[in-house]
N, C-alpha and C positions, 0 to 999 in steps of 0.2 A: 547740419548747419554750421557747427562748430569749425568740423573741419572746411567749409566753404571759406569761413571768415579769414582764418589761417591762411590759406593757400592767397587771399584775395591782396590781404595787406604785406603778403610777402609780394607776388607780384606786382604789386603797386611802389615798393618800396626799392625795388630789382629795379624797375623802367626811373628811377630819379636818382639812384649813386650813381655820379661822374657824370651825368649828361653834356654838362655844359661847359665843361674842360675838355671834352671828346668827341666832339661832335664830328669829328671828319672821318669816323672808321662808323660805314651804316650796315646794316644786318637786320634781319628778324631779331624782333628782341624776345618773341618768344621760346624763342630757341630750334632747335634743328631734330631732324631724325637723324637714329645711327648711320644708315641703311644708304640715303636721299643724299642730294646734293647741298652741300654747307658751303656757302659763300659771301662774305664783305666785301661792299663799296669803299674806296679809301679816295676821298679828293685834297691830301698833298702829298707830295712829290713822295714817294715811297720805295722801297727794293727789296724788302723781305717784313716778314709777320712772325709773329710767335703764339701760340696758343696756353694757357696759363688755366692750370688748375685751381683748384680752393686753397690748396697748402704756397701756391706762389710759384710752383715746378712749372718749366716748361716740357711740354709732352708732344707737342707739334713744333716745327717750323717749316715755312716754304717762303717760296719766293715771288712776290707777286707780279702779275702782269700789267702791262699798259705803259704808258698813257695813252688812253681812247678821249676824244674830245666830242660831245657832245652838243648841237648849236643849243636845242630849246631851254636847256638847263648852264650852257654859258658854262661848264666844267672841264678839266680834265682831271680822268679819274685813273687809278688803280683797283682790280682787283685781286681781292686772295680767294683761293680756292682750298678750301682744308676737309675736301667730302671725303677723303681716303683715312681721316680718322674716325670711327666709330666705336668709342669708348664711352655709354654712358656718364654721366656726372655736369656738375656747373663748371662752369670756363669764362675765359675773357678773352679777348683779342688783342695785342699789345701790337703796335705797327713802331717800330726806333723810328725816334724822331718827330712822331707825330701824336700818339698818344695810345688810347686804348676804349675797349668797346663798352659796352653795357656790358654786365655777367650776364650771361644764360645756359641754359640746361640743352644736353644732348642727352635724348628720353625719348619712349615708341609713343609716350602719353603727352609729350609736349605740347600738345593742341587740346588737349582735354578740356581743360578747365575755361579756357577763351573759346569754346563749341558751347558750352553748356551756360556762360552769360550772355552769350549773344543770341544765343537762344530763347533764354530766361528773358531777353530782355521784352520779349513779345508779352509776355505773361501780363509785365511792368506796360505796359503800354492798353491795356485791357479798358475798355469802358461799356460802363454800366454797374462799376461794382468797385469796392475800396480793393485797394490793390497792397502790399507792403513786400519790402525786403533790407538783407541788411548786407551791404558790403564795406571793406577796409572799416571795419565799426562805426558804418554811418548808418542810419536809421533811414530806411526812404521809405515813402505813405505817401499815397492819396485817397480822398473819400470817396464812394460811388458817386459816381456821375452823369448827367446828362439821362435822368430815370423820365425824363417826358421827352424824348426822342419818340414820334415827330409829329409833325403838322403835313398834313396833306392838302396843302394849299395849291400846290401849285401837279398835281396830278388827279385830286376828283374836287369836293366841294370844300369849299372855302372852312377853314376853324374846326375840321373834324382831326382827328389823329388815331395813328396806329401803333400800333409797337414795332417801333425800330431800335431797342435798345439792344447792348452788345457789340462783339465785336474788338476790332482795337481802332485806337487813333490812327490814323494814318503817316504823320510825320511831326513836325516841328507843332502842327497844329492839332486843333480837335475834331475836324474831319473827317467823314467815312466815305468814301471812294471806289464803288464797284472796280473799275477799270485796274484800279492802280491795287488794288484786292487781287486782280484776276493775275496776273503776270506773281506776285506777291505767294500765294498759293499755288500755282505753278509751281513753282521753283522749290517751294517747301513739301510739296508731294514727292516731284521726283527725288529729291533728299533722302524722302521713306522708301521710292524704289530703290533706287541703287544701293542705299547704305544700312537697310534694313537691318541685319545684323549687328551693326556698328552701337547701332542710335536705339533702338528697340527697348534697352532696358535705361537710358538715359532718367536720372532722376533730375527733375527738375525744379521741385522742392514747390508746386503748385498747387491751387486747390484739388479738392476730389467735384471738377465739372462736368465729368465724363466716367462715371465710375467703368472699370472692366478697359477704358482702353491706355497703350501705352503712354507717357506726358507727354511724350511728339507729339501724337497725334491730340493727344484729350485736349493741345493748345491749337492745336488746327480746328478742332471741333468748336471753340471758342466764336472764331471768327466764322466758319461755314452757318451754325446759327443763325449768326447777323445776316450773310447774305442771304440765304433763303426769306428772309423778310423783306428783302429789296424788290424783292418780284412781285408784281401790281397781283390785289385779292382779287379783282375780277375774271381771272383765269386767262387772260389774253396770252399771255406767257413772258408778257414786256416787263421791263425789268429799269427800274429809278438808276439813272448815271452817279448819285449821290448824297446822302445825307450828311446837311452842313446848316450851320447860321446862313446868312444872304452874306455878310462879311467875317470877316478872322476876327478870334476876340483878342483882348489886353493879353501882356504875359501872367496870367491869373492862372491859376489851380486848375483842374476842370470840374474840382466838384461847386469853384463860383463861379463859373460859364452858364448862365441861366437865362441869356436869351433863347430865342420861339429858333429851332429847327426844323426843316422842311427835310423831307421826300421830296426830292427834283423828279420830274418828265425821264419820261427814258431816253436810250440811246441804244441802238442795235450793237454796237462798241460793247457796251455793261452786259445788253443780251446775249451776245454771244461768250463772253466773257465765264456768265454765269451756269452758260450752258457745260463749257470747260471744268469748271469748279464741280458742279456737282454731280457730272459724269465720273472727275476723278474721286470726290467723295466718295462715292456710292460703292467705287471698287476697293479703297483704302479701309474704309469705315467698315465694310460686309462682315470681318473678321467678326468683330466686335460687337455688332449692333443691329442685324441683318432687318430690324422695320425702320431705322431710320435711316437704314443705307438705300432701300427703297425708297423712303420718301425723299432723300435728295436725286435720286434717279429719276421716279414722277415728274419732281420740279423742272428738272431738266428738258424731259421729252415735251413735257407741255411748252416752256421756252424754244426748243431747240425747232419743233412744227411750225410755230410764230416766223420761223427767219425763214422755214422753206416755203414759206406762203409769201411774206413777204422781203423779197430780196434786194429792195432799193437800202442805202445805206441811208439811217438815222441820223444826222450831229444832232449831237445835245445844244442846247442854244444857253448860253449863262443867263440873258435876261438879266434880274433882279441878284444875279448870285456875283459875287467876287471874290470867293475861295475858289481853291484848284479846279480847271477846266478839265483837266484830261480829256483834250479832244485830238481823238485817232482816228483815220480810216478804218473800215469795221472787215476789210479783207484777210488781213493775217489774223483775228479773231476767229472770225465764220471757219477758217481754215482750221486753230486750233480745234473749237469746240465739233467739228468734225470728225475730226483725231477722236477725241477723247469720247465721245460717244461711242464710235465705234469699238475703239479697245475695251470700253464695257461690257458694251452691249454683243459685238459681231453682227451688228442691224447691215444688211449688202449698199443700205439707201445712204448711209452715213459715209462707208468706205468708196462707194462710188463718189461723195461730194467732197470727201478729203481728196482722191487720185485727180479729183478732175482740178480742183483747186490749187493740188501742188503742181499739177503741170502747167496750167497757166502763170506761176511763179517762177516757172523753168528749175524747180524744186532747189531752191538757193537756199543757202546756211549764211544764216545775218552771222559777221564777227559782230558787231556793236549795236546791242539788241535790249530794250526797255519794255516798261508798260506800252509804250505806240508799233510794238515791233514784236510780237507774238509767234511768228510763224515759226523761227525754231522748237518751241514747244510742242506743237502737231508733229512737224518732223521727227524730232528726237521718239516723241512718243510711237508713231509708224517705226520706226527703221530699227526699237526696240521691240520689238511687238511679239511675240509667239506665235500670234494667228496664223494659219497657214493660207487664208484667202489675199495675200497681199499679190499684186501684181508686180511681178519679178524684175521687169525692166525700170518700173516704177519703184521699186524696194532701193535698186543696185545706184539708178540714178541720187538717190536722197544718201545712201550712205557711201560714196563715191564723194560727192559733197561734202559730207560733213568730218571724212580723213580730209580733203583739201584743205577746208577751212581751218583745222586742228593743226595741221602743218605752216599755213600760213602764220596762227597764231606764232606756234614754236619759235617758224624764222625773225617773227617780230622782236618776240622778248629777245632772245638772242642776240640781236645789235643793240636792242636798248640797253645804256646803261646800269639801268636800276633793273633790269629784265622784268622791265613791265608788257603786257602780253597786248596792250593799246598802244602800245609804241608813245607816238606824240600827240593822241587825241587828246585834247582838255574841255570838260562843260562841266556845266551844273551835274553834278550827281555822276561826275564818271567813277568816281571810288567804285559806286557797285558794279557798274560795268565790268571794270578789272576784276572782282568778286565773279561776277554772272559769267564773264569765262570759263571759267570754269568748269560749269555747266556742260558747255563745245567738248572740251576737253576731256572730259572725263568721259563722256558720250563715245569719244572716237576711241577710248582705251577701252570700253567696252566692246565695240565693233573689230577692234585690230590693234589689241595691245601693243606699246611702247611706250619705253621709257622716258623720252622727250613726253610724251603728253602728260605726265604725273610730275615732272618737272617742273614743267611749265605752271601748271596748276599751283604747283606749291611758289614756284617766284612771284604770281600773283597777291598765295601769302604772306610771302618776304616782304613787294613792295608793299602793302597794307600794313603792314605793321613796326616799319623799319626804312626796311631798304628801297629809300625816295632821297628826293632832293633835302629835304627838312629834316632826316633823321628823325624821324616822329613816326609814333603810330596813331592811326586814324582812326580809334576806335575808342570811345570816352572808359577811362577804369584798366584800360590794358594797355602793356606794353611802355615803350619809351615814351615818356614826355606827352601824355595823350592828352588828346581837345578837353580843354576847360569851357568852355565858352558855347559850346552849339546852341543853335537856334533851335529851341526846343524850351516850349512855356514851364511846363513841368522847373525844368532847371531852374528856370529862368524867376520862378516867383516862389521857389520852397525856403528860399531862406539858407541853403546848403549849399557853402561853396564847392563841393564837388559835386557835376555834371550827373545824371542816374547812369546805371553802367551800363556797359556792352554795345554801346551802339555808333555805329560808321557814320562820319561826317562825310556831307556831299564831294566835296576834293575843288582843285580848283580848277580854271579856267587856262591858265597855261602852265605851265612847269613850274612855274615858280612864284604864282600870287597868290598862293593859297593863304587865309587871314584865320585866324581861333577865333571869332567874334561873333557873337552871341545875334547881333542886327543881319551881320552880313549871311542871310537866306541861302542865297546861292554859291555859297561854299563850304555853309557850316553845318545846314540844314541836316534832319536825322531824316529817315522814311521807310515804311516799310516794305518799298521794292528791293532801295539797296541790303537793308537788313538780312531779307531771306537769301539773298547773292550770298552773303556774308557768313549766313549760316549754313551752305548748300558748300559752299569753300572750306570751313573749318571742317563739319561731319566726315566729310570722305578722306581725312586724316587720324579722324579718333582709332586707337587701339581697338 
């Protein structure tokens, strides 16, 4: 813990000398690998860089390129490119004439420590139970919460309640959210496939809620809990779109959130969703746990039968609710949790409803892909697969795709100035998008290694945490000049002026109106879809 604290307020202390006298030479401020490509954005007029030790020596210089004029961001910019030096240590960027950069570290472990709170940050986000930790010598606590989670009003008889407790918040609010769970765990599974190694002995500094399994996972198990309680007790296999108030509460605590919560109706979305989850549970958790890897397997077939019976798609109807809808088509769901059953199981009924489903999809690779947009996860998970019963034209079709789409990304970020890998997409919540690339990315470097796609992946990183239009990084507690402000109650009512850490602000809407502001939802908002983006982007850099 000691050493956490150290490293936290050094890097906290790193992202705020010189910010605001230097803002026009942008970079990862978390720093670069030896190995990887190391590059700054410079938006004035520029013609050479210098690279600058801790003692003041200059040990690099080149010459930069540009001016490239960008319309969405209204710039002309300069680049330097200093990847050909690979000398461990801290450094700066000096650009004559114009100024100089953040310091930061060239290290194999420079992602280490921003893997491990962004990670951590899911822990902090945990309800049902007091929560605490401590970073840059802040003290952050909340008490258990929300321990009469729910009423089942609005799925069997009026005033009775079950145990829904668990789980994490889902975003800026107190809400628990199948759907937006499902894409959420996704993303944090395949984490433990691809990076197993990396992340396996990861200390998290969490409770013992899972004795025998590793924190990755013992914090996945956290939330898989909570769902397996969303599935209706009368064994249908239907499954609650979400437990919430009927409205968002004040910015209050969560442990004085004490109105009545409901179990909502289901949604074939959430069922299918759930079917996903806990087919990939059942395979992740076996290690460790092998009856309760079962019992999320059980859950699953008994859900997963439900959708083969009935195949009309479900909307969830809000009614009486005005927290988050999450309403999606339930086709790239049905899709995933077809995936994922079968790579469990090797069931022929499962793998026959993923082939026949991804061909009706002309088996496409979403580049910009959320909670309503699921069907890369079935895919990835097929075109990954060991089994030998895959159908070969059906294999070659999906991973044909999915080098395409990896390429496409490449050629995006590569014109982008900021070599962002969404080029000039702006919404609600695209931070994790650029995150959730990654994902693509890494996918097709497993399929047909190249170096462009581990690139790419890491300019992702760049832009998140540096190298954007604002010079800022987007992740509250790290890097340069990071969100004070997010829309997130926690923050918002503890009485601490620093923000809880580790966590990705939604981004904004075009290039350049992203706002720090606590009201403003739709730019500042935390969540934890883009989260796990966020952490599925850092892992697959850890040492």
């Amino acid at each position: 813990m000691k050493k956490y604290l150290i490293l936290s307020a050094l890097l906290f202390l790193n992202a705020l000398i010189l910010h605001a006298q230097n803002s026009a030479v942008h970079l990862n401020s978390l720093g670069f690998f030896p190995h990887l490509k190391k590059t700054a954005t410079i938006t004035k007029v520029c013609s050479e860089f210098n690279l600058i030790d801790e003692t003041g020596k200059i040990v690099f210089s080149g010459k930069t390129t540009g001016p490239e004029y960008q319309k969405d961001v209204d710039q002309n910019v300069w680049h330097a490119d200093f990847s050909s030096f690979t000398k461990p240590g801290e450094y700066m960027l000096k650009v004559p004439g114009v100024g100089q950069s953040v310091r930061f570290k060239i290290a194999d472990d420079v992602f280490n420590f921003a893997a491990k709170t962004s990670m951590r940050a899911f822990y902090l986000w945990r309800c049902g139970m007091a929560v605490e930790g401590d970073f840059n010598e802040i003290h952050y606590h909340q008490d258990a919460c929300h321990l009469e989670d729910a009423f089942e009003n609005y799925t069997s008889k009026k005033g009775t309640k079950r145990d829904g407790t668990g789980g994490w918040h889902d975003a800026g609010d107190y809400g628990k959210y199948v759907v937006n769970a499902g894409v959420t765990m996704g993303v944090l599974f395949m984490a433990w496939d691809h990076f197993q190694p990396k992340i396996e002995k990861m200390n998290l500094e969490i409770p013992e809620t899972a004795p025998g399994f590793p924190d990755f996972l013992k914090e996945l198990k956290w939330e898989t809990d909570w769902i397996l309680k969303m599935q209706y007790p009368d064994g249908s296999g239907r499954v609650s779109h979400k437990l919430t108030r009927t409205n968002f509460s004040a910015f209050i605590m969560p442990g004085e959130d004490k109105e009545k919560r409901y179990f909502t109706e289901w949604s074939s979305a959430a069922t299918a969703d759930f079917v996903a989850i806990m087919a990939m549970a059942s395979r992740y958790f076996q290690p460790y746990d092998t009856e309760y890897a079962q019992k999320c397997l059980d859950a699953a077939w008994v859900s997963y039968r439900f959708l083969l019976k009935n195949t009309e798609y479900k909307r969830f109807v809000q009614g009486d609710f005005q927290t988050g809808g999450y309403q999606t088509n339930d086709v790239d769901d049905r899709l995933w949790a077809a995936a994922e059953m079968w790579e469990t199981t090797g069931n022929p009924t499962c793998l026959e409803d993923f082939e026949k489903r991804a061909a009706e999809m002309d088996f496409k690779i979403e580049e910009n892909w959320d909670w309503g947009s699921v069907s890369n996860l079935g895919m990835f998970t097929y075109a990954l697969s060991k089994r030998k019963e895959k159908n070969a034209d059906t294999e070659q079709s999906i991973k044909s795709n999915i080098i395409a789409n990896a390429d496409a990304l490449v050629k995006k970020a590569g014109v982008d100035v900021y070599s962002r890998p969404l080029g000039g997409r702006y919404y609600w919540g695209c931070n994790g998008t650029v995150a959730r690339q990654t994902v693509n990315l890494q996918v097709a470097n497993k399929i047909q290694p190249k170096k462009e796609y581990i690139e790419t992946a890491l300019s992702a990183v760049d832009h998140i945490f540096g190298n954007n239009f604002y010079n800022r990084s987007y992740v509250t507690g790290l890097g340069i000049d990071p969100p004070m402000y997010p829309h997130d109650r926690r923050s918002g009512a503890d009485n601490i002026d620093a923000p809880w850490p580790g966590y990705i602000v939604g981004g904004g809407h075009s290039a350049t109106d992203w706002v720090d502001k606590q009201e403003s939802y739709s730019h500042n908002e935390i969540a934890v879809n883009w989260q796990a983006a966020l952490v599925y982007a850092l892992v697959g850099f850890i040492n």
